[in-house]
C-alpha positions as CSV (number, residue, x, y, z in Angstrom):
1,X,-22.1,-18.3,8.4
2,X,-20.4,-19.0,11.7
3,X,-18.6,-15.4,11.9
4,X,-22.0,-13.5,11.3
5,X,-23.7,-15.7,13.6
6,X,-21.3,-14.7,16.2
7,X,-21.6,-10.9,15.3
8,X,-25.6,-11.0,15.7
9,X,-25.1,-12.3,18.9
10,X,-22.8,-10.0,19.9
11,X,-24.7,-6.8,18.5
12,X,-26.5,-6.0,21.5
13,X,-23.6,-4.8,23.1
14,X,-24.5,-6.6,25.8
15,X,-21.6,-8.9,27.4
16,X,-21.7,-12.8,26.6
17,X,-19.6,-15.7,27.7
18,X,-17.4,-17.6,25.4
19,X,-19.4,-20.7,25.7
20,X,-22.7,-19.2,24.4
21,X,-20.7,-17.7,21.6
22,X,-18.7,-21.3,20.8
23,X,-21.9,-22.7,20.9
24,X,-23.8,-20.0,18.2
25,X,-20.9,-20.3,16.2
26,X,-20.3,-23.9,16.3
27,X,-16.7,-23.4,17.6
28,X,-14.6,-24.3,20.2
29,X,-13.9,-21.2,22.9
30,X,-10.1,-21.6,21.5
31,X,-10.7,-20.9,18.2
32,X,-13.1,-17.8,18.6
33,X,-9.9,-15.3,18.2
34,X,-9.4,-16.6,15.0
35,X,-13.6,-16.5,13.7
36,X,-13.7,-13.1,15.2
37,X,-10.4,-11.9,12.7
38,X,-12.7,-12.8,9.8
39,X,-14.8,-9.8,10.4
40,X,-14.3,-6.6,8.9
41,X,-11.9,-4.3,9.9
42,X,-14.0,-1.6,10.8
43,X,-15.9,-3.9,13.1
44,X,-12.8,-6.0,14.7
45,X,-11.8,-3.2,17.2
46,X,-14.8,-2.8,18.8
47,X,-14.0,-5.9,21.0
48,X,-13.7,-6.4,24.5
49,X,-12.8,-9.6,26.1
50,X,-12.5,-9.8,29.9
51,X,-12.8,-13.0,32.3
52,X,-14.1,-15.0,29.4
53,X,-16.6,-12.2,28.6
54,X,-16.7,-10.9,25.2
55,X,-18.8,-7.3,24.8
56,X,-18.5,-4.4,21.4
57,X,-18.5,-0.9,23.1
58,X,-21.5,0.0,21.5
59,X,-24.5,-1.6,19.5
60,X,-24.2,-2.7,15.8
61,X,-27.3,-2.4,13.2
62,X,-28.0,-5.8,13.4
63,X,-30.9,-8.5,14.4
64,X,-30.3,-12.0,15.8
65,X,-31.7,-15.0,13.1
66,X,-34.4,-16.0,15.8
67,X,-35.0,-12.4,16.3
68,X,-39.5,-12.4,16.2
69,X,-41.9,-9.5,15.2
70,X,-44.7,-9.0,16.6
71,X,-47.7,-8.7,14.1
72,X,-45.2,-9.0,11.1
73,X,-43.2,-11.4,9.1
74,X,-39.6,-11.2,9.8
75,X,-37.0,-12.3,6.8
76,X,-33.1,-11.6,7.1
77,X,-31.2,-11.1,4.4
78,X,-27.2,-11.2,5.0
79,X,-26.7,-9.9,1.6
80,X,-29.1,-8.5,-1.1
81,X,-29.4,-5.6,-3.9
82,X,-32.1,-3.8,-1.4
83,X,-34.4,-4.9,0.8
84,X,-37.1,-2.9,-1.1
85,X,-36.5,-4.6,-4.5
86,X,-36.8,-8.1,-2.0
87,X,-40.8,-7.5,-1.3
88,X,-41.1,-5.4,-4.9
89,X,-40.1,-8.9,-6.2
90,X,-42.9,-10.9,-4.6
91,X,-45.3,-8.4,-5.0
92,X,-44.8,-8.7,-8.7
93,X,-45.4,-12.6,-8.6
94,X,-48.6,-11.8,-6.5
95,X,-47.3,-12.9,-3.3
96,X,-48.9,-11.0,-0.5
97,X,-46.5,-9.0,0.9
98,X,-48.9,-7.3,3.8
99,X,-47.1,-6.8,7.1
100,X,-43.8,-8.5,5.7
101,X,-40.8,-7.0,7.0
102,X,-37.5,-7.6,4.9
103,X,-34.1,-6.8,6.6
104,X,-30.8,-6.5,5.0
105,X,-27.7,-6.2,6.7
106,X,-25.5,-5.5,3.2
107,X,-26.8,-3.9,0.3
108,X,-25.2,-4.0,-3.1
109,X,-27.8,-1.5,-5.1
110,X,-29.1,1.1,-1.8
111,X,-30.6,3.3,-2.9
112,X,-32.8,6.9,-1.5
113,X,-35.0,9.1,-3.1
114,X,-33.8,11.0,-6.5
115,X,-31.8,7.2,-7.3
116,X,-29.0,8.4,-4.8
117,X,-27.2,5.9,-3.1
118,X,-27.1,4.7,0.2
119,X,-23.4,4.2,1.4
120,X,-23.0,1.6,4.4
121,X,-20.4,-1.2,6.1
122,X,-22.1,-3.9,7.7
123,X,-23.4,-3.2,11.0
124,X,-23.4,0.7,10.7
125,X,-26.7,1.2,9.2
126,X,-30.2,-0.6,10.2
127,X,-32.0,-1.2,6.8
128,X,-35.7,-2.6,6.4
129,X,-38.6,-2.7,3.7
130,X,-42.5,-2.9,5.5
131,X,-45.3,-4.1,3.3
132,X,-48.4,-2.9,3.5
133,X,-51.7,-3.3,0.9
134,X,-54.2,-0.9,0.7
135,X,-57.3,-0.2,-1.5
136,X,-56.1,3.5,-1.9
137,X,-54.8,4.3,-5.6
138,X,-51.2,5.6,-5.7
139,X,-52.4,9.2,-5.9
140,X,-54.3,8.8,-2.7
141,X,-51.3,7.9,-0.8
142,X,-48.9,10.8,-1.7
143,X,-48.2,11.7,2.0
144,X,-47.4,7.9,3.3
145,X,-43.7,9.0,3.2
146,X,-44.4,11.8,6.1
147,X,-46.5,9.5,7.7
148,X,-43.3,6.6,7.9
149,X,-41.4,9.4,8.7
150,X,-43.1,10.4,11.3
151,X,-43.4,7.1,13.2
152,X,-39.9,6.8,12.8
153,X,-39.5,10.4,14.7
154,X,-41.6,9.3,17.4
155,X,-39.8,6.1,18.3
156,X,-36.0,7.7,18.4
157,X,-37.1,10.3,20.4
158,X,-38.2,7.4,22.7
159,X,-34.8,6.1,22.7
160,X,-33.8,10.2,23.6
161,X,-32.2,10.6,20.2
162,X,-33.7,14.4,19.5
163,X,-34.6,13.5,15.6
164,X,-36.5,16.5,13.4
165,X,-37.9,15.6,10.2
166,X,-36.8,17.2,6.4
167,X,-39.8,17.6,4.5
168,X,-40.7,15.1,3.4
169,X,-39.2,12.5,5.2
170,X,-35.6,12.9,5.9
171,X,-34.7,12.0,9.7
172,X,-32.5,14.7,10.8
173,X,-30.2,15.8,13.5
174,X,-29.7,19.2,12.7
175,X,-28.6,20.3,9.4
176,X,-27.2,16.2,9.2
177,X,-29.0,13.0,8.2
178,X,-29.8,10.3,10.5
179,X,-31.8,8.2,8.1
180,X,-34.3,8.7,5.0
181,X,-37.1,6.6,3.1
182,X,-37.8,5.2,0.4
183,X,-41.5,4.5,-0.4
184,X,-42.6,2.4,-3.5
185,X,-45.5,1.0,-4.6
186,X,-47.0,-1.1,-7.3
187,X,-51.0,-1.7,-8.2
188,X,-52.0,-5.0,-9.0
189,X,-55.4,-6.6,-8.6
190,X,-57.4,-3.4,-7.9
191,X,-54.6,-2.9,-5.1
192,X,-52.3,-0.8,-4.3
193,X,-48.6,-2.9,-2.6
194,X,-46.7,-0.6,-1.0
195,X,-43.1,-0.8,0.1
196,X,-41.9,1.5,2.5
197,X,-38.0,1.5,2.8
198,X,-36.2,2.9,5.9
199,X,-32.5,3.5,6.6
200,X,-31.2,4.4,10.1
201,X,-27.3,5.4,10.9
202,X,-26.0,3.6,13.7
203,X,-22.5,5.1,12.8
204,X,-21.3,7.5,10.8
205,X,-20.6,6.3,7.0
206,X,-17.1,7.1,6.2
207,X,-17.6,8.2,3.0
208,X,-20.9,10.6,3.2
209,X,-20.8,14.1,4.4
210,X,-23.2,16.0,6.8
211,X,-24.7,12.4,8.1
212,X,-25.1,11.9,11.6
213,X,-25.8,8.5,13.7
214,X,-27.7,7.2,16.8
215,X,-23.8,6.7,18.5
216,X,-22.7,10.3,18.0
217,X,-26.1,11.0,19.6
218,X,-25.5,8.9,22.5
219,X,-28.4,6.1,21.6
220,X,-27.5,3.3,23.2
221,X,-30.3,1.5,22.2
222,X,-30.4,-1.9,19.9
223,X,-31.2,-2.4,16.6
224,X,-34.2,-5.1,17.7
225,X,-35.1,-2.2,20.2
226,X,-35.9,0.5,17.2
227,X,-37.1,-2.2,14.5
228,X,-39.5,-3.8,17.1
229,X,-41.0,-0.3,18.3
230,X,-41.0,1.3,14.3
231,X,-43.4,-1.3,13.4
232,X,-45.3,-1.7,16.6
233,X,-45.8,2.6,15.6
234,X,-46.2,1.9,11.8
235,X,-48.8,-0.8,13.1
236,X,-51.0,1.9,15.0
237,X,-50.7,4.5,12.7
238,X,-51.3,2.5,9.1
239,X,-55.0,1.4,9.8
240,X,-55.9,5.4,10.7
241,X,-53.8,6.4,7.5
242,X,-56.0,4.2,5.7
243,X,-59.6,5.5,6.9
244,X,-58.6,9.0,7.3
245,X,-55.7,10.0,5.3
246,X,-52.8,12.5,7.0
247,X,-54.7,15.0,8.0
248,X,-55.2,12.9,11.9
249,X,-51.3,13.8,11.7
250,X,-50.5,17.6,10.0
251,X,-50.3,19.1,13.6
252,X,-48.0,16.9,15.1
253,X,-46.0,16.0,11.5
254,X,-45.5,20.1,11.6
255,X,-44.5,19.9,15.2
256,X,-41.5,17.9,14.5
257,X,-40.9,19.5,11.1
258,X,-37.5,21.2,11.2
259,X,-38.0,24.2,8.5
260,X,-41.1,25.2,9.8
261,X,-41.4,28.9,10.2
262,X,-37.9,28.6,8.4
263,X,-36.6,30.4,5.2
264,X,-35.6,27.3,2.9
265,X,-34.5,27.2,-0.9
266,X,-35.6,24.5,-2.9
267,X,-33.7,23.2,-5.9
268,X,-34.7,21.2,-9.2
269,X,-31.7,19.6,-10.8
270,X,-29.5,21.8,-9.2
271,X,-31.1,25.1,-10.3
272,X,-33.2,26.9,-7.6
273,X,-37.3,26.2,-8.4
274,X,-38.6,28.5,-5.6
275,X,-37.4,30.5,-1.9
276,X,-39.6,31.4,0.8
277,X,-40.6,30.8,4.3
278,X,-42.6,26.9,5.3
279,X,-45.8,27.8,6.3
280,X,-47.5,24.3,6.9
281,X,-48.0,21.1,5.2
282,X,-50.8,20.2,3.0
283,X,-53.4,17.7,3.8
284,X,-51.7,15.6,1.0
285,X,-47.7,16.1,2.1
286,X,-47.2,18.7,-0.2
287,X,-45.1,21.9,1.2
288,X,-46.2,25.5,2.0
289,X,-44.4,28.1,1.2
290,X,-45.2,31.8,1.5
291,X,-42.8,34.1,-1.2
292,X,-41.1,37.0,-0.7
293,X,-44.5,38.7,-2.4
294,X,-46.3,37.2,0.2
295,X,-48.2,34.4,-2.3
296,X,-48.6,30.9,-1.2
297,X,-46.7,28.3,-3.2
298,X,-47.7,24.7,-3.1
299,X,-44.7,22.1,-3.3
300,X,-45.0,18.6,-4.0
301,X,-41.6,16.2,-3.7
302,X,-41.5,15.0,-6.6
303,X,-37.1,15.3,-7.6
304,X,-37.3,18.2,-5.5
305,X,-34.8,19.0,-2.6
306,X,-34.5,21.2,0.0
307,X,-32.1,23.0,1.5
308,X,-31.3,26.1,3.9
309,X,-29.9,29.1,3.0
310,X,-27.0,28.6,5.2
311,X,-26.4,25.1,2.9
312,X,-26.4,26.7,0.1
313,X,-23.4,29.1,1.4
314,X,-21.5,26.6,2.6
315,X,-22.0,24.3,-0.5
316,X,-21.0,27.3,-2.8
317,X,-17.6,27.9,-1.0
318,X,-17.0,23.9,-0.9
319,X,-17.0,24.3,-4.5
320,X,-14.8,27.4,-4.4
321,X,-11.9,25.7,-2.7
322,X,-12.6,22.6,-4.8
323,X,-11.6,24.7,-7.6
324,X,-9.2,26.1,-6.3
325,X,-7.5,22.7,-5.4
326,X,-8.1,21.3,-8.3
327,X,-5.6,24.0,-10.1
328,X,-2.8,23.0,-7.6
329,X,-0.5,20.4,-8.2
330,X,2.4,19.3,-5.2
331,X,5.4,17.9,-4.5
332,X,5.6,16.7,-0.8
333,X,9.5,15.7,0.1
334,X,10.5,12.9,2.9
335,X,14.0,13.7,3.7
336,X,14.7,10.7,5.9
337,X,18.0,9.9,7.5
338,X,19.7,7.8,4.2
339,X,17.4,8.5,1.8
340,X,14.6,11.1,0.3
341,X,11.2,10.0,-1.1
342,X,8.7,12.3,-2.8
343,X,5.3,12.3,-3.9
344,X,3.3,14.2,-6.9
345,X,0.3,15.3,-5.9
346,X,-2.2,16.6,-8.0
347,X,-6.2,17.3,-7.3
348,X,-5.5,16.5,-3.7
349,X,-4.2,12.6,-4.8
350,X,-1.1,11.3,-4.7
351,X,-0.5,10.1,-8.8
352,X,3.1,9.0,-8.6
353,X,6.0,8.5,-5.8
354,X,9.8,7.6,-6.2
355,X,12.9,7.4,-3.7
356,X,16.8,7.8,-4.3
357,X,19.6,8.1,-2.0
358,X,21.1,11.6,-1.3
359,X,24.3,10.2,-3.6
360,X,22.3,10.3,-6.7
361,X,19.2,12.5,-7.1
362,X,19.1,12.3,-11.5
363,X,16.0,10.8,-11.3
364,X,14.6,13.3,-9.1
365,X,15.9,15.9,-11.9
366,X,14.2,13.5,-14.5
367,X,10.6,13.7,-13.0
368,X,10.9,17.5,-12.2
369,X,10.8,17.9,-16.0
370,X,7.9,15.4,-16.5
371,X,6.0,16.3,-13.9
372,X,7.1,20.0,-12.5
373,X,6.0,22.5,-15.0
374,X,2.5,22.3,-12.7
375,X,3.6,22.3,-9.1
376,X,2.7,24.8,-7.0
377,X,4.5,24.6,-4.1
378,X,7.2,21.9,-2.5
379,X,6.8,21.1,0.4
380,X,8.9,18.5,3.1
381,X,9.8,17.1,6.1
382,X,13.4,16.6,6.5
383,X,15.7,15.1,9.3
384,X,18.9,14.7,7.4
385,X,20.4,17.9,7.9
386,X,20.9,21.1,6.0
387,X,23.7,19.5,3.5
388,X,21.0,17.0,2.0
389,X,18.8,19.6,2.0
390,X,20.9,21.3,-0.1
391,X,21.8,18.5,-2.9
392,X,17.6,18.4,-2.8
393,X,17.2,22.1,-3.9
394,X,19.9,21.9,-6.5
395,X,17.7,19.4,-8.3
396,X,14.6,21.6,-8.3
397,X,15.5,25.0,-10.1
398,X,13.2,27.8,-9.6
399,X,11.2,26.7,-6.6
400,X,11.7,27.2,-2.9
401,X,11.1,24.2,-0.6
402,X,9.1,24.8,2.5
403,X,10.7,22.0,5.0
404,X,8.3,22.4,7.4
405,X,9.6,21.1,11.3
406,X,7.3,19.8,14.4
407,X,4.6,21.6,15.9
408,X,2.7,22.2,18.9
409,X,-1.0,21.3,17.4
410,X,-2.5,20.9,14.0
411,X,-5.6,19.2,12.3
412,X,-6.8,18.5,15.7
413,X,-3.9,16.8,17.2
414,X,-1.9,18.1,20.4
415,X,1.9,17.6,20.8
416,X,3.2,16.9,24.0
417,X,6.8,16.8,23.4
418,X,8.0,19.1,25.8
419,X,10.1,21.2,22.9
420,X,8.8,21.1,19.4
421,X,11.9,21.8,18.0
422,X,13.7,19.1,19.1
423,X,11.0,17.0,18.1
424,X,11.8,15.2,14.5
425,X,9.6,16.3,11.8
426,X,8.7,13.0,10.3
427,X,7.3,11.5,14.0
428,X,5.1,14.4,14.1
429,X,3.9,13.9,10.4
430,X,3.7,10.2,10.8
431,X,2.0,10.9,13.5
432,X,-0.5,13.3,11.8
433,X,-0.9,11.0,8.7
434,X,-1.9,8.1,11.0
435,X,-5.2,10.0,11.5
436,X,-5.9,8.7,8.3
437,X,-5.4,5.0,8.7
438,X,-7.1,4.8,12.6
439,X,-9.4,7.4,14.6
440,X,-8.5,4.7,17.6
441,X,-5.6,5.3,20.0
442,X,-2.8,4.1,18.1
443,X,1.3,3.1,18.2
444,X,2.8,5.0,14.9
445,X,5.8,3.0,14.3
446,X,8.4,4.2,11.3
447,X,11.2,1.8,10.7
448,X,14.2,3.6,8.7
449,X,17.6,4.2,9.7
450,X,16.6,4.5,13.3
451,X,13.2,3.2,14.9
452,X,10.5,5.5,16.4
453,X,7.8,3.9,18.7
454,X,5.2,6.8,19.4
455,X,1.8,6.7,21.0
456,X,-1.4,8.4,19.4
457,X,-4.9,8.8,21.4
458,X,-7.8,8.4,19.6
459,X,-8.6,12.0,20.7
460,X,-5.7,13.7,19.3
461,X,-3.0,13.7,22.1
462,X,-0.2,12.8,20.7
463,X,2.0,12.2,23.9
464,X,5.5,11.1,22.3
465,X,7.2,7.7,22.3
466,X,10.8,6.6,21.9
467,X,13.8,6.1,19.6
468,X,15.8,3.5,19.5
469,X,18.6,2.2,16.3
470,X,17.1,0.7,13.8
471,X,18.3,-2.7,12.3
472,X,21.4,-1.3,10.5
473,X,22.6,0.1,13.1
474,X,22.0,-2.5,15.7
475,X,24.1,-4.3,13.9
476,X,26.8,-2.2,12.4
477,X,27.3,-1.6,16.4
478,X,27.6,-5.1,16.9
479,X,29.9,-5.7,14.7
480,X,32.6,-2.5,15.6
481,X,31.7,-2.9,19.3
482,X,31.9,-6.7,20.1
483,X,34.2,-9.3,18.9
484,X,33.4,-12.3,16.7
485,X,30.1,-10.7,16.3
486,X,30.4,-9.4,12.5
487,X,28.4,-12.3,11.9
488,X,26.2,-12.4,8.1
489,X,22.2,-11.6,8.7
490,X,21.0,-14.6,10.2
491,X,17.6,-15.7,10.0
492,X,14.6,-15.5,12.5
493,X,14.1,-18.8,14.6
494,X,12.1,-18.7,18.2
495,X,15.4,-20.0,19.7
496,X,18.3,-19.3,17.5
497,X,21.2,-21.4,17.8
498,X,24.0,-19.8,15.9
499,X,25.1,-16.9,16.3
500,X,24.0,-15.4,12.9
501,X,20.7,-16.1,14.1
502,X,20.4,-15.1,17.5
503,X,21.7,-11.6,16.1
504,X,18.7,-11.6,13.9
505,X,16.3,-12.7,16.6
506,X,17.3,-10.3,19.2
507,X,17.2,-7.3,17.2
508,X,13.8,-8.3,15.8
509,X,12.6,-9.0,19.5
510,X,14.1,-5.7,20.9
511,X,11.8,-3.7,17.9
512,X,9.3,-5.9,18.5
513,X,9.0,-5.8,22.1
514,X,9.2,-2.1,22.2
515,X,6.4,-2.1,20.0
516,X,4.2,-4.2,22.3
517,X,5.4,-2.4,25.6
518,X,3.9,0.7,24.0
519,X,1.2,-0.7,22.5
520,X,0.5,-1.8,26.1
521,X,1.2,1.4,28.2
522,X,-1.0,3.1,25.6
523,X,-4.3,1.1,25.7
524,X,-4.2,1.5,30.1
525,X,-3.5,4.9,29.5
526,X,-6.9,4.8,27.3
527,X,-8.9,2.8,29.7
528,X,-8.5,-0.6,27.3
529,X,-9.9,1.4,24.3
530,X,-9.2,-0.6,20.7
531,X,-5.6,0.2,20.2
532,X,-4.3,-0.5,16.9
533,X,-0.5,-0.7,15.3
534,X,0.3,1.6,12.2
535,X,3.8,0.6,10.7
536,X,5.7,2.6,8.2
537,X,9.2,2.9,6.6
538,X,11.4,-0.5,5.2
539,X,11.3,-2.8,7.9
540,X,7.8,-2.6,8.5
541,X,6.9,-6.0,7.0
542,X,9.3,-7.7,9.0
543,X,8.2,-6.0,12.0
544,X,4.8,-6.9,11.2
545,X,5.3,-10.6,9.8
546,X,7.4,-11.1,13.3
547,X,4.9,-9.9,15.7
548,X,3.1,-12.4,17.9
549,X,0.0,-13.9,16.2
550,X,-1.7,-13.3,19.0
551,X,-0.8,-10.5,18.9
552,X,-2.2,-10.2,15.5
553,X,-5.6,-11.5,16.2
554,X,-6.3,-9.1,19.1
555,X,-5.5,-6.2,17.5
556,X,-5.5,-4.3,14.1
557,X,-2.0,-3.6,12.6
558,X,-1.4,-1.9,9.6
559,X,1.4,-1.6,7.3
560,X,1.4,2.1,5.5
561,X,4.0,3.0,3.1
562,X,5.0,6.6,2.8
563,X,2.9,7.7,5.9
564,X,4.8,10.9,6.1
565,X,4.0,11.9,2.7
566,X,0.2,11.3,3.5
567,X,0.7,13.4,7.0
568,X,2.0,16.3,4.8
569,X,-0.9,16.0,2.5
570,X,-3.6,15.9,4.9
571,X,-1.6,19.2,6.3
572,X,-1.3,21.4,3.7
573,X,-4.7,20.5,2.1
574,X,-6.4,21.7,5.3
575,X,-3.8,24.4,6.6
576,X,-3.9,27.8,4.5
577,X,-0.8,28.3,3.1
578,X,-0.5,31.7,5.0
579,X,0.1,29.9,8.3
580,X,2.6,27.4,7.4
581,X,5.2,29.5,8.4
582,X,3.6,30.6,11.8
583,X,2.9,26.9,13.2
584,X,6.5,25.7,13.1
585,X,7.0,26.7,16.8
């Protein structure tokens, strides 16, 4: 497709001119803004376009069509269930799948050792099956994993990315994952057809914990770069594997082991199967261990996993708090200017939220029953004063609210207003909650009874914005202030020409232009970073819908509903309750 033969091209990171890519993509330079808006979202900010160059700030996991292997057969596969089940497939139908090299850049079925999933996007994870046939029964080539392992060690330590290896062949940086294999084989023929799966993390996968990447380890290098020099390596070492097994590589596989000399634990379905200290590998892969009566215990993979003491600790107190949290139900209050909106919380997930005005708060009353007798703790944001407050609390008997104001730094975020206190509540908690819609720099803007236009860096400076009236008000001004101007709501037009209208279209423009004036200020303050556009409150569609489309095209904008509910969330979840009362300063 022309939008993923665009993305190959640029996944080099390297700069390229508008006519190559028109030309890849079959496109005229014009319409390139609107093929690149076809890609992901995770993938769209990572543009840069200057004098008719486009560039990504750093390398994607991917492999141009034309791409060549030396001594190997190259296939591509834009989509597939795994690129292992690809050459397990021909192998199956007695193709000869020696030194064939399948590539996927999205999986639907991924999959590790143990059946365990492999979680990607497109782009963030280089993923690739190598064939290989040998006369070896499947016994004999029980430590093929360390061996793949191990060439894959050698080669991103080439490309300075300090890799250890997790017996048996995890690819770690530290106590986190870079990448893993899979190795299957099948014997057909009097031959054994091996498949030898590798995954490699170019970026972090949002969704899987203690992983790291080649970018958070500063590895610029491409993803033709490491596939080319994985199987020039694999190429070297398979032929000596065959004649002489893995004892040629024990030392160095040992070497680069990370638990060696190390106390581990290793588990079997969850329950502990032995502890001691790794004493060596066996000539076949298998583990040493030496117990705490000083035996030697022999460990072969198998479903077995392995794990550090200090893993086990902190795994044990993640599932601690878990259930903890899981007994805790909230409700999180948004006490905005004309109105107050709430959320239920319960296991950490929003399950239902409602608004009212102040005037008439019965169905807050009505839910309290339904849904109150669990609740925990209530806790808000408030900017309508201590009268609203007050009808609040009458319709929640029993329980204290916690309104909880502005504050100089939480979750990782720094405030730069120059006095919290003055600062309104729901900028700072829209401004925390955006964290969880963008890690780029980003313009939080809430549209209510007045509009806020504040400016987030992607490191967690949040360096204040400004207020201005929101629609209501512009116009309820109008209308007191000026005469003949109590005009109906007009309609948006580029040039208006009643009065109605122009009324609409300059108070759209002045939101709308404060919007992009910030959004502008902010990306040269972040040295042309991505910079995206998080709108919340009940104008934000028509702030987005009115926005400039190319505005639109360049840049990510999302609409967020209730993004001070999700900044008090992501608060309280992480913030002992002990300090809520000591960070309001």
């Amino acid at each position: 497709m022309p939008h993923t033969q665009l993305l190959t091209l640029l996944a080099d990171a390297q700069p390229h001119h508008i006519t190559e890519l028109a030309r890849v993509s079959q496109r005229l330079p014009q319409q390139l803004n609107a093929l690149w808006q076809q890609q992901p979202d995770h993938i769209r900010g990572l543009l840069r376009q200057q004098d008719g160059l486009w560039r990504l700030v750093r390398p994607l996991a991917l492999v141009p069509e034309s791409h060549r292997c030396a001594d190997f057969h190259l296939r591509i596969y834009p989509e597939t269930t795994s690129s292992n089940d690809e050459l397990m497939n021909m192998a199956k139908q007695g193709r000869s799948i020696h030194k064939r090299v399948a590539l996927a850049y999205q999986q639907s079925k991924g999959r590790g050792r143990q059946g365990r999933v492999w979680e990607h996007r497109l782009g963030e994870c280089l993923m690739f099956s190598v064939g290989w046939t040998f006369a070896q029964s499947q016994q004999e080539l029980g430590a093929l994993s360390l061996l793949v392992a191990l060439a894959c060690q050698r080669v991103l330590v080439r490309h300075h990315c300090p890799v250890k290896i997790k017996w048996s062949n995890d690819l770690m940086l530290g106590l986190d994952k870079l990448g893993g294999i899979l190795v299957e084989s099948v014997r057909l023929n009097g031959q054994t057809h091996v498949i030898m799966g590798i995954g490699i993390n170019f970026v972090l996968p949002k969704n899987v914990e203690n992983a790291a990447s080649l970018h958070t380890a500063q590895c610029k290098s491409t993803a033709a770069q490491i596939l080319d020099d994985i199987l020039h390596e694999l190429n070297l070492m398979l032929p000596e594997f065959e004649t002489a097994g893995f004892a040629p590589f024990r030392a160095e596989y040992e070497a680069v082991h990370r638990d060696h000399n190390q106390e581990v634990v290793l588990l079997q379905n969850g329950a502990v199967l032995h502890e001691g200290k790794v004493v060596g590998i066996a000539p076949n892969g298998a583990l040493q261990l030496q117990n705490e009566s000083g035996n030697r215990v022999t460990v072969f993979s198998g479903e077995v996993s392995l794990r550090r003491p200090e893993q086990i600790a902190q795994q044990n107190a993640q599932h601690i708090q878990a259930a903890q949290m899981a007994q805790k139900a909230y409700l999180l209050l948004d006490g905005g200017n004309s109105r107050l909106k709430w959320a239920w919380v319960q296991n950490g997930k929003i399950v239902h939220t409602n608004h009212a005005p102040y005037r008439d708060l019965g169905i807050l009353a009505d839910e309290w029953a339904k849904y109150g007798q669990n609740v925990s703790r209530i806790v808000g944001s408030a900017v309508c004063g201590l009268a609203k407050q007050a009808l609040v609390a009458n319709r929640l008997p029993e329980k204290r609210i916690e309104w909880l104001s502005s504050m100089k730094r939480a979750l990782g975020v720094y405030n730069h207003y120059q006095n919290p206190a003055q600062h309104g509540a729901d900028r700072w908690f829209n401004a925390l909650g955006s964290r969880l819609f963008s890690q780029n720099a980003c313009v939080v803007v809430s549209c209510g009874t007045a509009v806020t236009v504040d400016a987030m860096t992607a490191d967690g400076h949040y360096l204040g914005g400004t207020i201005m009236p929101g629609f209501h008000l512009m116009k309820e001004s109008l209308a007191i202030k000026t005469a003949n101007l109590n005009q109906p709501l007009g309609k948006l037009f580029p040039f208006p020409t009643t009065t109605a209208n122009a009324i609409a279209g300059g108070m759209m423009d002045a939101v709308c232009g404060s919007v992009m004036l910030m959004h502008s200020r902010l990306q040269a303050r972040c040295s042309g970073s991505p910079t995206d556009v998080i709108i919340t409150g009940g104008g934000a569609a028509k702030v987005a819908n009115a926005l400039p489309e190319t505005f639109l095209l360049d840049n990510t904008v999302k609409i967020v509903d209730n993004l001070v509910i999700y900044g008090l969330l992501a608060y309280i979840e992480q913030a002992p309750s002990s300090i809520l009362n000591t960070e309001r300063q």
